[in-house]
C-alpha positions in Angstrom: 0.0 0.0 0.0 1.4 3.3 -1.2 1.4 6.3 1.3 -1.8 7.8 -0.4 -3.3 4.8 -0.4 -2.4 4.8 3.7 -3.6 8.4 4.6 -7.0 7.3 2.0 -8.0 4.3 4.2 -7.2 6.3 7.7 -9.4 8.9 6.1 -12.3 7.0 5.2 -11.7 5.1 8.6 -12.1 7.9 10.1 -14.8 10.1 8.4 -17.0 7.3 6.8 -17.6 6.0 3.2 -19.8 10.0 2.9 -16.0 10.9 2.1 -15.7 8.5 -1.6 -17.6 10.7 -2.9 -14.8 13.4 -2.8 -12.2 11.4 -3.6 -10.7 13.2 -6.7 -11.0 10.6 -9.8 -7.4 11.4 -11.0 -5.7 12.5 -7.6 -2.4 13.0 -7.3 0.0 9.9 -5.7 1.8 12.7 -3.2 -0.3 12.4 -0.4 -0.1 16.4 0.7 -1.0 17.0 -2.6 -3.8 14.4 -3.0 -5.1 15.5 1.2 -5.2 19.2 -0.5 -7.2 17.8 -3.4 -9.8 16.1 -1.5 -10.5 18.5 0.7 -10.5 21.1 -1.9 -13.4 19.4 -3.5 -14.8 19.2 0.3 -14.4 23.1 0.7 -16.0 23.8 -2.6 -18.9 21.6 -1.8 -19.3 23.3 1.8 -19.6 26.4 -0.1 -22.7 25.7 -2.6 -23.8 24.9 0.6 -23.6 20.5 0.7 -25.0 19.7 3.6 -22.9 16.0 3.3 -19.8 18.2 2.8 -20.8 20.4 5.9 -21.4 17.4 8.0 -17.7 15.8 7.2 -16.2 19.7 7.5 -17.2 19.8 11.2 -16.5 16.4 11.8 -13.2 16.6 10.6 -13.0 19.9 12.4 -13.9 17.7 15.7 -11.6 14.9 15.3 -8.5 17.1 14.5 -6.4 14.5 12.0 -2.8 14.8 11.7 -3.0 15.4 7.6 -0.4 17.0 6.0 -0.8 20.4 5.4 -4.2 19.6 7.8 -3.9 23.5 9.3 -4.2 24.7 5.9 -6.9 22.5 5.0 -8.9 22.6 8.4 -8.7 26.7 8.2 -9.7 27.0 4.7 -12.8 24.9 5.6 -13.9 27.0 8.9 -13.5 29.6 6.0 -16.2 27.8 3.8 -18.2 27.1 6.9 -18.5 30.7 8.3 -20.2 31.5 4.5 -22.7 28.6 5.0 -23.3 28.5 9.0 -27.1 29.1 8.5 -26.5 25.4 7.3 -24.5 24.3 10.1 -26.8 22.7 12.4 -26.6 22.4 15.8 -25.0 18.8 16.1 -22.1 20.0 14.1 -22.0 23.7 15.8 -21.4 21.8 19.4 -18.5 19.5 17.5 -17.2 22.7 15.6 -17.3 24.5 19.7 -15.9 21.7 21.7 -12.9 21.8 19.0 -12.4 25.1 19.1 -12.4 24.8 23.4 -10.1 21.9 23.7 -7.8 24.1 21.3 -8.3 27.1 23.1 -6.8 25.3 26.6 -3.8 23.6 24.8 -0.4 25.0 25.7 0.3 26.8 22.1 -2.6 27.8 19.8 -2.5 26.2 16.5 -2.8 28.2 13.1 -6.1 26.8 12.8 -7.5 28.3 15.9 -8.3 31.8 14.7 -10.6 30.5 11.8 -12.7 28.6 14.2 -13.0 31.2 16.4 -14.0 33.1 13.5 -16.3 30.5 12.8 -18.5 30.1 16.3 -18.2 33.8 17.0 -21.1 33.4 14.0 -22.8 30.8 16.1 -25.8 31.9 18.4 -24.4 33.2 21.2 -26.3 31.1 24.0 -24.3 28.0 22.2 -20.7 28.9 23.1 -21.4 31.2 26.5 -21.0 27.9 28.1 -18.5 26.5 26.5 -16.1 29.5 26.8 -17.3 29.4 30.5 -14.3 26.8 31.4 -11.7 28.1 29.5 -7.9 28.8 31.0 -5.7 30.0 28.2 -2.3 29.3 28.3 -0.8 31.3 25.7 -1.2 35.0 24.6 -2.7 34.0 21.6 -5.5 31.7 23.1 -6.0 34.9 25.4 -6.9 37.4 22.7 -8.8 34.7 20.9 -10.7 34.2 24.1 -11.5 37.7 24.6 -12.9 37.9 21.5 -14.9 35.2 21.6 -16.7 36.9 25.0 -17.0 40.1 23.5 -20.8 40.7 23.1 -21.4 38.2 25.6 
């Protein structure tokens, strides 16, 4: 099994058989490259507003895979969310939150962060009030993200 063939089955593993049909027909054997190309078709379909490609957006949001280039990938769809999140229901808004908490507590904040909080700071703010509630940012970063999550609030 080839390395793209490897990070395929983890991802399918991981995110379901809903993810074949994003698969790119003619990927590319580079696995960054062939990750970039799936989720590019993911992001695009989050952005006519898919509800499938929502749902495996926030799930992959949630589950926080080690892809390569996966803080490129993971930011650019919080990007595509934030344009649909009328369509984001509230399943995938509490998966989409409790990422975005768990990151906010970690000792560094990942690139990623700031597009999520981007991303709930859209939700309804009864949703994430509680969430935020048990926060203790260790890192500048995670601080400023934090306080502007709460403003509003």
């Amino acid at each position: 099994m080839n390395p793209r063939e490897r990070i395929e089955r983890e991802l399918l593993d991981m995110l379901g058989p809903r993810l074949r049909r994003f698969l790119p027909a003619d990927g590319h054997e580079n696995p960054a490259i062939w990750v970039g190309q799936t989720f590019g078709l993911v992001k695009s379909a989050v952005a006519s507003g898919d509800t499938q490609a929502i749902s495996l957006a926030c799930e992959l949001i949630e589950q926080d895979p080690k892809l390569p280039f996966g803080k490129l990938v993971k930011s650019d769809l919080a990007r595509a969310l934030k344009k649909q999140v009328s369509r984001v229901i509230a399943s995938e808004r509490r998966q989409v939150i409790a990422a975005t908490a768990k990151l906010l507590n970690q000792d560094y904040a990942p690139r990623e962060l700031e597009d999520y909080c981007k991303l709930i700071k859209k939700f309804p703010r009864e949703e994430i009030t509680l969430a935020l509630a048990d926060i203790s940012p260790k890192n500048a970063k995670s601080v400023q993200l934090l306080s502007y999550l709460r403003d509003d609030a």
